[in-house]
C-alpha positions in Angstrom: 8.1 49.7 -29.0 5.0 50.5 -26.7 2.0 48.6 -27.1 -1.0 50.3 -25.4 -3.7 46.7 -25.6 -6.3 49.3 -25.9 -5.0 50.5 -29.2 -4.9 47.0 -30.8 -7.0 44.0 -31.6 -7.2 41.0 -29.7 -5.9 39.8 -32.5 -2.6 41.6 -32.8 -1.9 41.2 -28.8 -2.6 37.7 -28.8 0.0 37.6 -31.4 2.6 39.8 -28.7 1.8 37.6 -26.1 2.4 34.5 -27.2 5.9 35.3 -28.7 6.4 37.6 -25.1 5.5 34.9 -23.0 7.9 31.9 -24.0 8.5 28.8 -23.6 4.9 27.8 -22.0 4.0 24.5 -21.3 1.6 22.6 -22.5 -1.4 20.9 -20.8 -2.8 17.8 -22.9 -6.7 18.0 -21.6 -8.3 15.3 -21.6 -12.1 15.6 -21.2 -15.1 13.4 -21.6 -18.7 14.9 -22.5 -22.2 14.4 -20.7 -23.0 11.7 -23.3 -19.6 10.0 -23.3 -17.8 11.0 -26.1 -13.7 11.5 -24.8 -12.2 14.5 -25.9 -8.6 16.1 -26.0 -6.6 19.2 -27.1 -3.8 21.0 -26.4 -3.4 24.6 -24.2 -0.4 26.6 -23.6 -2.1 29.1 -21.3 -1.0 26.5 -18.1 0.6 26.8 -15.0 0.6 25.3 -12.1 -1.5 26.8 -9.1 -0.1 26.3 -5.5 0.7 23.1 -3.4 -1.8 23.0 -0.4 -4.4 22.1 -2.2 -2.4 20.8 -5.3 -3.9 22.9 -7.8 -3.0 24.0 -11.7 -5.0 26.2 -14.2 -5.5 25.9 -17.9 -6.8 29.0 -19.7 -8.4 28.1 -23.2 -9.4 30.7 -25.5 -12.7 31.0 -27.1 -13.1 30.1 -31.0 -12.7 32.8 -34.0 -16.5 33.4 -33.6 -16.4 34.0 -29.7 -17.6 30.2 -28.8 -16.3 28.9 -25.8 -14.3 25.0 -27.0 -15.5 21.4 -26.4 -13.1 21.6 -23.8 -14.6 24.2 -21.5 -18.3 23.1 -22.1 -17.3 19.1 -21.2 -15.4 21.0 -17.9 -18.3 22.8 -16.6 -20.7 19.9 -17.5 -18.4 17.6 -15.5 -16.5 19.1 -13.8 -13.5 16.8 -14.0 -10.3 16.5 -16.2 -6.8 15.7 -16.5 -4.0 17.2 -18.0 -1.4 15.2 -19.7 2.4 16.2 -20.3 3.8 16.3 -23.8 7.6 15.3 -24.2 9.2 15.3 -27.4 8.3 12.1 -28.8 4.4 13.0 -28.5 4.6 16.5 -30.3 3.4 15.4 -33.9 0.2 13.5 -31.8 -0.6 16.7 -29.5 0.0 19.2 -32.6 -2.5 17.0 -34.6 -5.2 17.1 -31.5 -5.4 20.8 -32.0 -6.8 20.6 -35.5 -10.6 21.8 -34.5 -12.5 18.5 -34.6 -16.3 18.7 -35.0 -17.8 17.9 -30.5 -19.3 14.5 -31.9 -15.3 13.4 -33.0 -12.8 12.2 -30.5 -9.3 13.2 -30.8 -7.5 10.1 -29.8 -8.1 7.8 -32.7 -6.8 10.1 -35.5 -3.6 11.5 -33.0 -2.6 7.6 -32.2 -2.9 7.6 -28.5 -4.2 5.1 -26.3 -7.2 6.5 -23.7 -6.6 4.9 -20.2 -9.2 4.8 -17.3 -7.9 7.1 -14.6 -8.7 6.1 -11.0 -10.8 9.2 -9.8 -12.5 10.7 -12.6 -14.6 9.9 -15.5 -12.2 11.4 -18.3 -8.9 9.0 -19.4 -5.5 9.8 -19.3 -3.5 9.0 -22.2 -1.2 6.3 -22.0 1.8 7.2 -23.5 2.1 11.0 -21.4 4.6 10.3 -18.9 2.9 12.5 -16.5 -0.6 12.9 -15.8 -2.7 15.0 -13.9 -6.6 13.6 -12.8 -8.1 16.9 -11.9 -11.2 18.6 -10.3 -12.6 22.2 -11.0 -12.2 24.0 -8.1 -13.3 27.5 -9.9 -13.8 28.6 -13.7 -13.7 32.6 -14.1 -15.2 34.0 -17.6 -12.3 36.5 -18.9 -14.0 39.0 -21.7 -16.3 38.1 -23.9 -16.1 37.0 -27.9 -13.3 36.0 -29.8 -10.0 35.7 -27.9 -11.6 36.1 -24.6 -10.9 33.2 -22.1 -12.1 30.7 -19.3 -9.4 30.5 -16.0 -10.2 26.9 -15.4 -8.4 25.9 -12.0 -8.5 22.6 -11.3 -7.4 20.5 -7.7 -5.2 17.5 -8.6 -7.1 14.5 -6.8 -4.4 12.2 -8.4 -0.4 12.5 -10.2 0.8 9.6 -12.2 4.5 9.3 -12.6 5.9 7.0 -15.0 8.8 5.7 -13.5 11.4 5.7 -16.4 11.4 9.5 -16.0 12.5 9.3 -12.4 15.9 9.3 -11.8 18.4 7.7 -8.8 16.5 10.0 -6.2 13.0 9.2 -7.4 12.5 12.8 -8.5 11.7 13.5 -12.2 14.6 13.5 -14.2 14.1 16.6 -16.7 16.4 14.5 -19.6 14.1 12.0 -19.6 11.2 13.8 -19.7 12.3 15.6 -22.2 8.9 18.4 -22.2 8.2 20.6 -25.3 7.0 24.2 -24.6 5.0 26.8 -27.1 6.7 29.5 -28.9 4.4 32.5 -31.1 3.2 31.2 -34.1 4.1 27.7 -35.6 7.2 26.9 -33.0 7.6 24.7 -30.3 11.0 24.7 -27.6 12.8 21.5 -26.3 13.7 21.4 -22.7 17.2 19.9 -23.1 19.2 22.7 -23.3 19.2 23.7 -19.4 21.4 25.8 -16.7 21.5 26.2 -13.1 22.1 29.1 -11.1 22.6 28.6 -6.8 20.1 30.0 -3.9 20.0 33.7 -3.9 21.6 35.4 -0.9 21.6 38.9 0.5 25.1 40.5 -0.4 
């Protein structure tokens, strides 16, 4: 099969992509709004960036009727967020934070999770994420317009918090203990338990 994007509705190839580009991770945003009110919601477009500066992006797609999400207007009123990572035991909280809550409801009461005060920016962290990520929008680039068009949010990590049960002997995160979920297409999510390793690449 050929799929010329052209040819199709946004629709139909953000229905391709997402089962094409599999397992993604998942950033837990965390987000607060000019008059207080703490948001958060779940995006698999997410990857991190580069290293010098520590950078990752997040890449939310606009609503049904083309309106960018509480997310994205609380980013480039703020400018500040932080992405938590979702292991296992969390997926029925995130899943229930992507329900599309009206901007004057926060997420964390009806998902169960505890909001934390992070150390360098206004929006918390949530408490139970083994990993967080207190970030600062470095650049946000409009992609399209309208329904399933997208913001590239890229964001410099100003701090990491590492719980330390995930660490193992070496104090390097221990992906067992972790245990991160990833998106699939449609309804289905991937464990990342069931691992191999392959050695450095060499020149025959």
């Amino acid at each position: 099969m050929q799929v010329d994007p052209e040819t199709r509705t946004p629709g139909e190839i953000y229905s391709l992509m997402i089962r094409a580009i599999a397992p993604r991770p998942i950033a837990w945003v965390s987000t607060r709004s000019p008059n207080g009110l703490d948001n958060l919601a779940p995006f698999s477009y997410f990857n991190g960036v580069c290293s010098s500066p520590a950078a990752l992006s997040i890449s939310p797609v606009n609503r049904g009727d083309g309106t960018k999400k509480d997310t994205v207007r609380n980013i480039e009123a703020t400018r500040q967020f932080v992405v938590n990572i979702v292991p296992f035991s969390l997926a029925e909280k995130m899943h229930q934070t992507s329900a599309d809550y009206p901007p004057d409801e926060s997420e964390f009461l009806d998902a169960g999770v505890t909001p934390i005060d992070s150390f360098k920016v206004g929006p918390p962290r949530v408490l139970e994420s083994p990993i967080q990520f207190e970030c600062e929008l470095l650049q946000m680039i409009p992609i399209g317009e309208g329904p399933f068009a997208a913001n590239l949010i890229v964001g410099k990590i100003l701090l990491m918090h590492i719980n330390d049960s995930i660490l193992d002997a070496g104090s390097k995160i221990d992906p067992e203990l972790l245990d991160a979920i990833g998106r699939m297409g449609g309804l289905e999510y991937a464990r990342t338990r069931d691992r191999f390793g392959l050695p450095r690449a060499i020149i025959p």
